[in-house]
N, C-alpha and C positions, 0 to 999 in steps of 0.2 A: 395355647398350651393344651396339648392331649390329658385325659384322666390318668393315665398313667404315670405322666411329667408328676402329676399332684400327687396321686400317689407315691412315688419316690419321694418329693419334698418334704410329705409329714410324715414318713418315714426315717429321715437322716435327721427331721428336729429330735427323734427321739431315743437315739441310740446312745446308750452307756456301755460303760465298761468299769473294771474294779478302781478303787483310787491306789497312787502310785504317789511316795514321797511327799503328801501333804502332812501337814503337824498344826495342834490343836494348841491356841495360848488362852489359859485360863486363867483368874483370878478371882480375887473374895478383900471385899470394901469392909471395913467396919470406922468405926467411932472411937474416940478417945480412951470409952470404956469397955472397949471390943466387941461392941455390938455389931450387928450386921448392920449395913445400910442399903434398904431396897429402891427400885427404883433409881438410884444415880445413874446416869447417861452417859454410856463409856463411848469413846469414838476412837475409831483405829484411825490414823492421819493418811496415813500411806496405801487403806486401801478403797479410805472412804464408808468402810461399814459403821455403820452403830450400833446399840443394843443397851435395853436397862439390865440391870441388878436383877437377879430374883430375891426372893423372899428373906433367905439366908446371906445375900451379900453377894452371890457368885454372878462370875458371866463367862462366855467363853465365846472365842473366836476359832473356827474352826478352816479347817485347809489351807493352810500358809504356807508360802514356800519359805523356803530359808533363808533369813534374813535380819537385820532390825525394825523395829516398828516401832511408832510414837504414841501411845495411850495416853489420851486426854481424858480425864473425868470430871465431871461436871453435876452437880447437886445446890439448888437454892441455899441452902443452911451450910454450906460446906466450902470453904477453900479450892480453886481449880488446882486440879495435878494431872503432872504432864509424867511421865517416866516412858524411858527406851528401853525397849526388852529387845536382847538377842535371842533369837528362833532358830534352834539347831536340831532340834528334837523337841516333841511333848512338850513345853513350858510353862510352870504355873507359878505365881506370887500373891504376897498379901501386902494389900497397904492400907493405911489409916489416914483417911484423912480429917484436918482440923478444922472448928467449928469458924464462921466466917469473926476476924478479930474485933471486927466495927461493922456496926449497922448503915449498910448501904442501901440506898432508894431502890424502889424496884427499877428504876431505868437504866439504871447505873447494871443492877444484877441483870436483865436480860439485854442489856445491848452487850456485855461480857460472857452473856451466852452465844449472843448473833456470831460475835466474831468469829467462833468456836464450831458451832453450828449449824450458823445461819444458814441455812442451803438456798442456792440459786437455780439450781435445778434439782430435780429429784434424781434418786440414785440409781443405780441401773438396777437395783431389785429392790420394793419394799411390796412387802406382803404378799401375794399374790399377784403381782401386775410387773410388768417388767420395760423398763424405760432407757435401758441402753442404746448409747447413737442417735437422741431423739431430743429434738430440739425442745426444752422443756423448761420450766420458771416455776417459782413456788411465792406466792406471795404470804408472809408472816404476818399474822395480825397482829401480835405480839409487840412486835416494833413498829408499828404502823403510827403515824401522827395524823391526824387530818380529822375529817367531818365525818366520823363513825355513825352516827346515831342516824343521820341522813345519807347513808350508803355513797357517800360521794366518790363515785368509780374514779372521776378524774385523779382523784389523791391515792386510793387503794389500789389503783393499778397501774401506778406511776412509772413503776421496774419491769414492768411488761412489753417490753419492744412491741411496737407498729398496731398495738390497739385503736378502734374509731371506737367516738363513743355519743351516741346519741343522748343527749341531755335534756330528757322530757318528764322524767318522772317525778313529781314531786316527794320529798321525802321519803328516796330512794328506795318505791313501792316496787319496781321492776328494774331490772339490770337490763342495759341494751350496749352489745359489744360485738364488733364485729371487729374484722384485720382480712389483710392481703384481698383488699376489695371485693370482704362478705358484706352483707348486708346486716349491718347492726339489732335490727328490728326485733326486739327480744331474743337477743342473744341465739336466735333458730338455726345459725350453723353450725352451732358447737353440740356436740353430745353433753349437755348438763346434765351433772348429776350430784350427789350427798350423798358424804359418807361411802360413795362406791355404788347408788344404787338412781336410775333416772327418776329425774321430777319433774321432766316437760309433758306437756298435756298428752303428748303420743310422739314418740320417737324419730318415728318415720312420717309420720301422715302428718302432722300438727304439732312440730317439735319447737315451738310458740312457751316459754319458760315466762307464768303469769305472777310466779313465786320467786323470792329472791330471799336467802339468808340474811338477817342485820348480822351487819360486820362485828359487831361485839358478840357475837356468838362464835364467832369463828376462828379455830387457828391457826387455816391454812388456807390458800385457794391455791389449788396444784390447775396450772394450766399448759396441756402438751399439743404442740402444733397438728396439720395434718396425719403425720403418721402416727397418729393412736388410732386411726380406724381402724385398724387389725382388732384392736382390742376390747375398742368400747363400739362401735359402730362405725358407720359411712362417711358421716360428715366431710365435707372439707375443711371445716376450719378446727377438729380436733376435739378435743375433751376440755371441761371446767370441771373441775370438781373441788365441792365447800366441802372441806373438812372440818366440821364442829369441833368445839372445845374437848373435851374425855373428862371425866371423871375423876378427880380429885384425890390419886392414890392415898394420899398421907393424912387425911382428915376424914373425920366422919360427916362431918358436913360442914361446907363452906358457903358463903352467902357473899353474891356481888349484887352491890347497885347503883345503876349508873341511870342518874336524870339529868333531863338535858332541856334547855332551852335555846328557840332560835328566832332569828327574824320572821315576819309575816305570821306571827303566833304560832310557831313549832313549837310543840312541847314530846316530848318521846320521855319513855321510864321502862330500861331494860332490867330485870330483877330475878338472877338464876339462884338456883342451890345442884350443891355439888358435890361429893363424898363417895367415900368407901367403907363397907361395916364387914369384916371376914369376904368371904366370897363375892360377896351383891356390892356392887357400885351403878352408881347414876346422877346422870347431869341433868338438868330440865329449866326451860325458862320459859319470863313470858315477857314478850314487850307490845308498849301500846304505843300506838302513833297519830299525831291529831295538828293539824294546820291548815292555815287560809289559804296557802299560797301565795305568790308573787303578782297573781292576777286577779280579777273579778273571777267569779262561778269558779273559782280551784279548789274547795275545802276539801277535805279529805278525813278519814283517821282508819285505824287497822288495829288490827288482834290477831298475836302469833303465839302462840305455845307449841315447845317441842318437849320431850320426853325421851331420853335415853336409859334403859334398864338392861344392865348385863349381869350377868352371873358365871360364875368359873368351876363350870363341872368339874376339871379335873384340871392339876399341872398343864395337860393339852388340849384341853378343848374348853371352850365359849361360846356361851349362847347370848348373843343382842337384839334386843328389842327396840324400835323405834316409832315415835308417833308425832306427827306437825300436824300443825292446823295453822291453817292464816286464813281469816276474814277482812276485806277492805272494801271499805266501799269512798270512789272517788268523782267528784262533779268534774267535767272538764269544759275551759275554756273553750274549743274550737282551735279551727285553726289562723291563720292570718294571710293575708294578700300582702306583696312586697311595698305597694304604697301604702300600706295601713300600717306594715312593720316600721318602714320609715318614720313614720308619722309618729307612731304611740307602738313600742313594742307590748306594751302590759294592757294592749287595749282586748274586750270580749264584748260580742254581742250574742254569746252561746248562752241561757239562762238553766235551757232545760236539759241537757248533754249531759248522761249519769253513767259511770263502771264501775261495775261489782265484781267480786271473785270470790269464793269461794272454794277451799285448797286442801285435801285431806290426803298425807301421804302416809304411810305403812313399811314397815321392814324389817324381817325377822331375818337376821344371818345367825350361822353357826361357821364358829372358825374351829379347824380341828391341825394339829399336828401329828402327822403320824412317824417322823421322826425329827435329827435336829436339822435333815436335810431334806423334807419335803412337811411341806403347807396342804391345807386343802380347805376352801372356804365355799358354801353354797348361802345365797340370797333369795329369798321370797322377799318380793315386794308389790305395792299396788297403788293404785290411785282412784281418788272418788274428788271430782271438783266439777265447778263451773265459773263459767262466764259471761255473764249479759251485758254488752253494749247499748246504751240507751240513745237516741239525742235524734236532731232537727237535721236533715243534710241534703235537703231539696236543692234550698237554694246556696249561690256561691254566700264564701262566710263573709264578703264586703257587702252583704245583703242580709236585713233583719230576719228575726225567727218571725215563723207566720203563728203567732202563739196559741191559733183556734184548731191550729191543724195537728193530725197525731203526728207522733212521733216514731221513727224507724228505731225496731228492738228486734235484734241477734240475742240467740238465748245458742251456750254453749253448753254442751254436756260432756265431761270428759271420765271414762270408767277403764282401766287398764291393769293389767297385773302379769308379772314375769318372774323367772325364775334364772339367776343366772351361777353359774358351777366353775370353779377354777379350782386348778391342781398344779403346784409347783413345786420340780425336785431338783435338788442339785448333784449332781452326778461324774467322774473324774473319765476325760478323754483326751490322750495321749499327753497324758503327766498334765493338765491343766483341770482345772474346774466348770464344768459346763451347768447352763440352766435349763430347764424345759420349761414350756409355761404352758397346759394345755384347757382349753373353757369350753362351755356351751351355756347359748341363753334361748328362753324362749317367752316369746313375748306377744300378747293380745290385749288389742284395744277395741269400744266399742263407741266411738263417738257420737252425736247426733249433733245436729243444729238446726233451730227454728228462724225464719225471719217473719214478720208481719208488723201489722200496725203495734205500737205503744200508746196508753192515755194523751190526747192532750192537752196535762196537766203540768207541772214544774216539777214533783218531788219526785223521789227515785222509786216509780213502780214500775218494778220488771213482772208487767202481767198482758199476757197479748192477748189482744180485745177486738177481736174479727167481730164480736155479734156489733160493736159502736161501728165498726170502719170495714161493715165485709167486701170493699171495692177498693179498697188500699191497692197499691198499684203493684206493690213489690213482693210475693211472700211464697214462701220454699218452707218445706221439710222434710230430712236428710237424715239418714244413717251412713255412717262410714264406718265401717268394719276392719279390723285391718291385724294379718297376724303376721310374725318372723320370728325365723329357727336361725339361728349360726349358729357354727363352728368355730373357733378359733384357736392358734398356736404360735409360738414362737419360742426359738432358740437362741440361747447368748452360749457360742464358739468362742471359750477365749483361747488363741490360737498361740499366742506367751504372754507373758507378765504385761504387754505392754499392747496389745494388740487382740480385739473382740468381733465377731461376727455377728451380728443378729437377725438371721431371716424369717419370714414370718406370712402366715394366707390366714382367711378370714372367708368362711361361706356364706352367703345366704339365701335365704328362699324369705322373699316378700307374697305376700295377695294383700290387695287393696282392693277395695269393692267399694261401692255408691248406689244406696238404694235409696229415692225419695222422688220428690216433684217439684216442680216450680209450676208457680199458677203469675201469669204477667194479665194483666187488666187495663185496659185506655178508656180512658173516657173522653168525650168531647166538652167542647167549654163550657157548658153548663151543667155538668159532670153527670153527665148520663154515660152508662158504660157500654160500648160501640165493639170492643173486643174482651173476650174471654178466654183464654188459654189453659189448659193446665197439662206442661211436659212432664212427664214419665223421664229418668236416667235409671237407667241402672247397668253397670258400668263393672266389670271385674280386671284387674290388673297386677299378674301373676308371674312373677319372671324369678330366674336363681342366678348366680353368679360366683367365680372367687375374684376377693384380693387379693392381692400378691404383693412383698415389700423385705426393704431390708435395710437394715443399719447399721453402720459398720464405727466402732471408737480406737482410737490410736493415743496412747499417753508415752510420746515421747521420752518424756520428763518428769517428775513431781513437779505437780501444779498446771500443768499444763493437757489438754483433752482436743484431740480435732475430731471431729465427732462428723459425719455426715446418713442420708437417709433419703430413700425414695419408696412410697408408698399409692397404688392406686387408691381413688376414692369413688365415690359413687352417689347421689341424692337423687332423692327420687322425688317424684313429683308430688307434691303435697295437697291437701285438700283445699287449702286455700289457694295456688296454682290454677287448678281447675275448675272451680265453684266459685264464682264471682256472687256479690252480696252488694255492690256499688253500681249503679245506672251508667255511669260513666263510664264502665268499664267492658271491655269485653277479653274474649280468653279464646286464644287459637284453640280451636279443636285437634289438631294435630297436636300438640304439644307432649314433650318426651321430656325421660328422666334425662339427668346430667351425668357426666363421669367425665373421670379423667387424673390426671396426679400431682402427687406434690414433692418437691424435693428440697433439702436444705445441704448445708453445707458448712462448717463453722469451727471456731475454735476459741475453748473458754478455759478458764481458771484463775489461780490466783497468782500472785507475783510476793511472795513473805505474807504479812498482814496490810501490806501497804495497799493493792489495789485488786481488785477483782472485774474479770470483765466475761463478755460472752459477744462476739462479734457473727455473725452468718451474713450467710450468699442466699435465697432460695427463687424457686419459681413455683407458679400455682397454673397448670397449666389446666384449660377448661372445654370442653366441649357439649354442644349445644346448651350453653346458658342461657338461663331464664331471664330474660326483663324486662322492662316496659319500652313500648314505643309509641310513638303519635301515629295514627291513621287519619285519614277522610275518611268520614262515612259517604254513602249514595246521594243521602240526604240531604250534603252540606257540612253535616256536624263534623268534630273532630274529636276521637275519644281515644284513651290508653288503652292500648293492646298489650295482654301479655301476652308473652311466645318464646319460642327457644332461636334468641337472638342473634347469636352466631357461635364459633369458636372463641375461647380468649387465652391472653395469656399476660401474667402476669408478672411480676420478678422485680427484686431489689434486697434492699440491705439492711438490715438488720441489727443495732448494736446495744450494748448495755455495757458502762463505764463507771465503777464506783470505786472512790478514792479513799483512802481514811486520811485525812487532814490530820487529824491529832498525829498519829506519826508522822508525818511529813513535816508538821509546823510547829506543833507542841509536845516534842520529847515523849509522846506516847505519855500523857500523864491519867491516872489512874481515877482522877476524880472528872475527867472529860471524853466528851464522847463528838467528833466532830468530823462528818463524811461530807464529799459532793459527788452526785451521780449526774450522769448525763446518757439520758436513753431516745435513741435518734434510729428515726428509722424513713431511707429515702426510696419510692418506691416508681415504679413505671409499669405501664400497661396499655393494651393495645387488642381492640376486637380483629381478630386476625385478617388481615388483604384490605381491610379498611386503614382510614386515617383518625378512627373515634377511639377516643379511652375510655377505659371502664368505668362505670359509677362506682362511688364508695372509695374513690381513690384517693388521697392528698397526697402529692409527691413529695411533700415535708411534715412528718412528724415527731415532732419532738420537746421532750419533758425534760427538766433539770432544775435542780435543787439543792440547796445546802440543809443541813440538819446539827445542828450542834446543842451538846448539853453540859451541862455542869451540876454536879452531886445528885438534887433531886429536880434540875431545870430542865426542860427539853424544846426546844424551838425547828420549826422549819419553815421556808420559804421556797416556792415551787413555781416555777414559769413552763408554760402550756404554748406550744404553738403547734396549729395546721394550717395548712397553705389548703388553697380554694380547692373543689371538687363538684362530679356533677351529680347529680342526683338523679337520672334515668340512660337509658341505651342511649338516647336520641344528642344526648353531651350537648342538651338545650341551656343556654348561655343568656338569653334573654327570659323572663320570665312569665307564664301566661296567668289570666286573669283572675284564675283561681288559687296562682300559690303553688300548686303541686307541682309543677316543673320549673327548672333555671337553676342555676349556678349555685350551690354552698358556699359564702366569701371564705376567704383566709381568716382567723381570728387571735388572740392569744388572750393570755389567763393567768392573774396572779393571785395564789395561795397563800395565806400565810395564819399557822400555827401551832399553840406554845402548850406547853404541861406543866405544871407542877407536883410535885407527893409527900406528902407530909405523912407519915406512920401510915394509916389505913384507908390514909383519905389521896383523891386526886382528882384536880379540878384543869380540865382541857377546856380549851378556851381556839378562837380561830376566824377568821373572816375570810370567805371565798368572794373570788372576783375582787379582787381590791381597786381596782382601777375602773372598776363597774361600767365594763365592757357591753355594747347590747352586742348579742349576736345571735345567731340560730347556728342548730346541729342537723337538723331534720325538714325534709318538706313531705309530710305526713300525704301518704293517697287517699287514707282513710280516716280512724278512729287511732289517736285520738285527734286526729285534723278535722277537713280534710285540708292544706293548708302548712306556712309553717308556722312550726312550733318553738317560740323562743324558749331561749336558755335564763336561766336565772341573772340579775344584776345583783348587785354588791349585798352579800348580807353578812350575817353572824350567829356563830352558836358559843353555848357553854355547856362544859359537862359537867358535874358534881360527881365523883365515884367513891361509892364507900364499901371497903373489903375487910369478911371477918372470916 
């Protein structure tokens, strides 16, 4: 596409004109004693918008065409009301709603919000971001039952169509999630981010997410497929983003605590305060994490505080402050050989294997309104952390530590900071209401990484000690530099009441650069050193580019949405791509970024109250991916090559089916809450003009569960299954000596639990793996392997929760 073509295109996202025949339905809430009530959560049914109360009680919905519409309102302390307003013109009313008549359990009050509320996907505008046409899911933590305290992804992202989920982390210190045959491996295909603003070690270069939210902080994960690279970056596999709890309108301060106990001595103790005093509101917690593990050398424990501080300059503008810290430091077993997995999955002969992190994130937004039809939000944010890999990894792991010899220590350094600016206005084009969405971010990272010897000693010192070991065989020291500018834009055409356009491009200018040395060293068998080396890289990699995409929704019906989107994507070559730290390994010199796109296809909504679904079609189409393959060396040996594989392409199906049972089977009774979902997602893939399939693939996944409560009971029971996959390019089937290559089997997985609430108290209770299945998710190439890494067998937790 010519500059020109471009130019046209983010020229027609932005064109208005005056509004023609839209009308404004306002209202104003109060209380029994005609007070205002702020805050309650008004929803329009019919157009899908929302909005709270202000201060006085009002809200308003604006540009409506002519019509009836269903206002739902919704407040904790308050009776639900529904009223139909005819919109003929200007329309405004007052209504009063009554205090709840009987004290209901909190499960009872927000799964009576879910119903209501509950969104599946996100709407086609909230705030500043726009998600029209776009294949997208909202996980609530709110209704969430499962293994919170231990981040158990299996459970928290159970309604997530075609998720992989590697299960390595103890005491759910790291999130690893991948789909549509990404490579799970800390979550590095997604654009992660909180609250709106990145928290992976570097975006582009190192986009390795070493930090993960506990789930009782959180109360949303809005997760949108490929086509959010327009908006948040390149990614193929789309945006995560943890939406933290907010602050506590109605109280000056509120105080939750939730302790928890689990198998292999887990102990966790989440404990936030929350409120609002006039202007200033904030939320802040702090949770501590400490366990043995499931295996020999796994202990662990962690320290996370966050800090949320906003203040409300005026009716239209906010200013937010943000601060996290999370400290962990974790032993790790190793990894395993498939006759040692057989043998003894919980088996370790790793004594000295140690990971630390250290995690400092930053972010100061200011939200401004400059009227009721245009937003405008700008983020400074930054990063200051690190990461040190410690441990033993000469020899294979069916082979002891050499306990005299040092240890191999990666020391990471990660420093970044960005700025990113969004402006959205709502605008009227030919009698319809149009959106513009226009951003810019700019973003600099400056990383480093050391390798060389480590002590060797057992405990966890990350101090490298070249004057003990200055012939160590392995040792580099690395700056990675790395800056990017976009642009981006997009437009929501709704072209009638029932029918949306949404096109959209996305600029950027990448530089990557690599300045450091590798020094390799041999010695002969009686360790005298025979070779001395020290390379020089320094290496710049500077390219610009657009996206280009678009998404188009059609709502035939109420309740009904077919929603489809195609959007190019792009990954660039990452630091760890090119920069090997493993002997084992070697890394094509040739090697190039990726691109290529993604498209879905689908159609979702609700059927009454009775069921809710969201079905697609999509493909991930891939060109020059990265993976691993087996080579011969000259020498005889054989080592993992990475390199840009081939073309691929991807595609399958997608679904999500959740039924409410209580209407169906029990008359819709008032004191019961009783669903079953089934989310199934069957998938195929294929390295193009070859007969190999892609890694990361299982051609069946799929989760399903019932959920049923009663007053203040609440239970679930969840079955897990994925069918085999292989775990490198090479669709190696047998397994080799070391672990790292062969077949992933098929596994499944049962869940099961329960809550109760008694006034301020609530005690969750649950045992994961009940049929204490052994199995693996991973065959780790490195750290924390190299090896695989089993998954947990049967355990159990409890929660104690107490809220004032």
């Amino acid at each position: 596409m010519k500059l020109r073509d471009y130019k046209v295109l983010i020229f027609t996202l932005f064109i208005a004109s005056s509004a023609i025949g839209q009308y404004k339905l306002s209202g104003t809430l109060t209380d029994q004693n005609n007070q205002p009530i702020e805050n309650a959560e008004v929803y329009n049914q019919n157009t899908g918008e929302q909005t709270l109360t202000n201060p006085d009680g009002s809200f308003a919905f604006l540009d409506l065409e002519e019509g009836e519409y269903l206002i739902i309102i919704f407040n904790y302390n308050y009776d639900i009301k529904e009223k139909v307003v005819a919109v003929k013109e200007d329309t405004s009313f007052k209504l009063t709603l009554d205090p709840i008549g009987e004290e209901l359990s909190e499960v009872l009050i927000t799964q009576r919000r879910a119903k209501i509320f509950g969104l599946k996907q996100l709407k086609p505008v909230e705030g500043t971001a726009i998600y029209a046409g776009k294949k997208s899911e909202v996980v609530l933590l709110e209704n969430a039952l499962g293994n919170l305290a231990s981040n158990n992804a299996r459970q928290i992202y159970a309604q997530v169509a075609g998720l992989n989920i590697y299960e390595n982390s103890i005491g759910g210190l790291q999130l690893n999630i991948g789909g549509r045959g990404l490579d799970p491996n800390r979550t590095a295909n997604f654009n992660t981010r909180q609250n709106g603003y990145d928290i992976s070690a570097d975006v582009l270069g190192y986009p390795e997410s070493y930090y993960t939210p506990p789930a009782e902080a959180l109360s949303e994960i809005q997760v949108v497929r490929g086509a959010a690279s327009l908006q948040y970056g390149t990614q193929f596999g789309g945006l995560i983003n943890f939406k933290m709890k907010q602050p506590n309108p109605n109280k000056k301060i509120e105080l939750v605590s939730r302790q928890s106990l689990g198998s292999f001595n887990l102990f966790t103790s989440f404990n936030s305060l929350s409120g609002t005093v006039g202007k200033f509101s904030y939320y802040t917690y702090f949770n501590y994490k400490e366990g043995d593990g499931f295996r020999p050398n796994s202990e662990f424990d962690s320290k996370n505080v966050y800090i949320h501080l906003g203040y409300q300059l005026s009716d239209k503008t906010k200013l937010i402050g943000e601060f996290t810290y999370l400290d962990y430091l974790a032993q790790q077993p190793g990894g395993l050989t498939d006759e040692i997995f057989e043998e003894d999955p919980d088996f370790s002969n790793r004594t000295r294997n140690w990971f630390e992190v250290d995690w400092k994130l930053f972010s100061l937004k200011l939200e401004h309104k400059f009227s009721e039809k245009t937003d405008f939000s700008i983020n400074l944010f930054g990063l200051d952390a690190s990461r040190n890999a410690l441990g033993f990894r000469t020899n294979r792991v069916d082979q002891p530590d050499e306990l005299e010899a040092p240890r191999d220590l990666i020391k990471g350094g990660f420093e970044n900071f960005g700025v990113e600016t969004r402006i959205l206005s709502k605008y009227n084009l030919f009698n319809q209401e149009s959106i513009f969405l226009l951003g810019a971010k700019y973003y600099e990272a400056n990383n480093a990484e050391q390798q060389g010897p480590g002590t060797n000693e057992s405990d966890p010192d990350f101090n490298l000690v070249f004057d003990q070991f200055p012939d160590y065989p392995t040792q580099s020291d690395y700056e990675f530099p790395n800056r990017n500018v976009a642009v981006f834009g997009e437009n929501i055409f709704n072209l009638s009441d029932k029918i949306a356009i949404t096109p959209g491009f996305r600029f950027e200018y990448i530089k990557t650069e690599i300045a450091g040395t590798t020094r390799n060293i041999r010695t002969d068998l009686v360790g005298n050193v025979i070779f001395d080396e020290v390379i020089p890289d320094n290496r710049t990699f500077e390219r610009s580019f657009v996206l280009l995409g678009a998404g188009i929704s059609y709502k035939p019906m109420s309740g009904i949405e077919v929603y489809g989107n195609i959007s190019e994507n792009y990954r660039s070559v990452t630091f760890s791509d090119i920069n090997t730290v493993n002997p084992s390994f070697l890394v094509d010199s040739d090697i190039t970024d990726e691109s290529g796109f993604t498209a879905d296809i689908g159609v979702r909504g609700k059927i009454n109250s009775l069921l809710s679904y969201d079905v697609s079609l999509y493909g991930l189409f891939y060109n020059d991916r990265i993976g691993i393959i087996t080579q011969a060396q000259t020498d005889g040996s054989v080592k993992n090559f990475r390199t840009n594989v081939d073309d691929a392409t991807i595609y399958g199906l997608e679904s999500l089916v959740d039924i409410n049972l209580n209407k169906l089977l029990l008359n819709n009774n008032s004191n019961t809450n009783f669903n079953w979902f089934v989310n199934a997602a069957l998938t195929n893939s294929e390295y193009n003009g070859t007969d190999r399939e892609v890694e990361f693939v299982p051609n069946i996944n799929l989760k399903t569960g019932i959920t049923y409560g009663y007053k203040n009971f609440l239970g679930s029971i969840q079955y897990s299954y994925l069918s085999e996959q292989f775990s490198d390019a090479s669709n190696s089937i047998e397994p080799d000596l070391a672990g790292i290559r062969g077949e992933i089997p098929a596994y499944s997985i049962l869940d099961v639990s329960v809550s109760y609430t008694y006034k301020r108290f609530k005690l969750e209770t649950g045992v994961n793996n009940l049929l204490d299945e052994s199995y693996f998710t991973q065959r780790a190439t490195g750290y924390p392997g190299p090896g695989i890494i089993p998954s947990a067998p049967l355990s159990w937790y409890t929660t104690l929760q107490f809220k004032l």
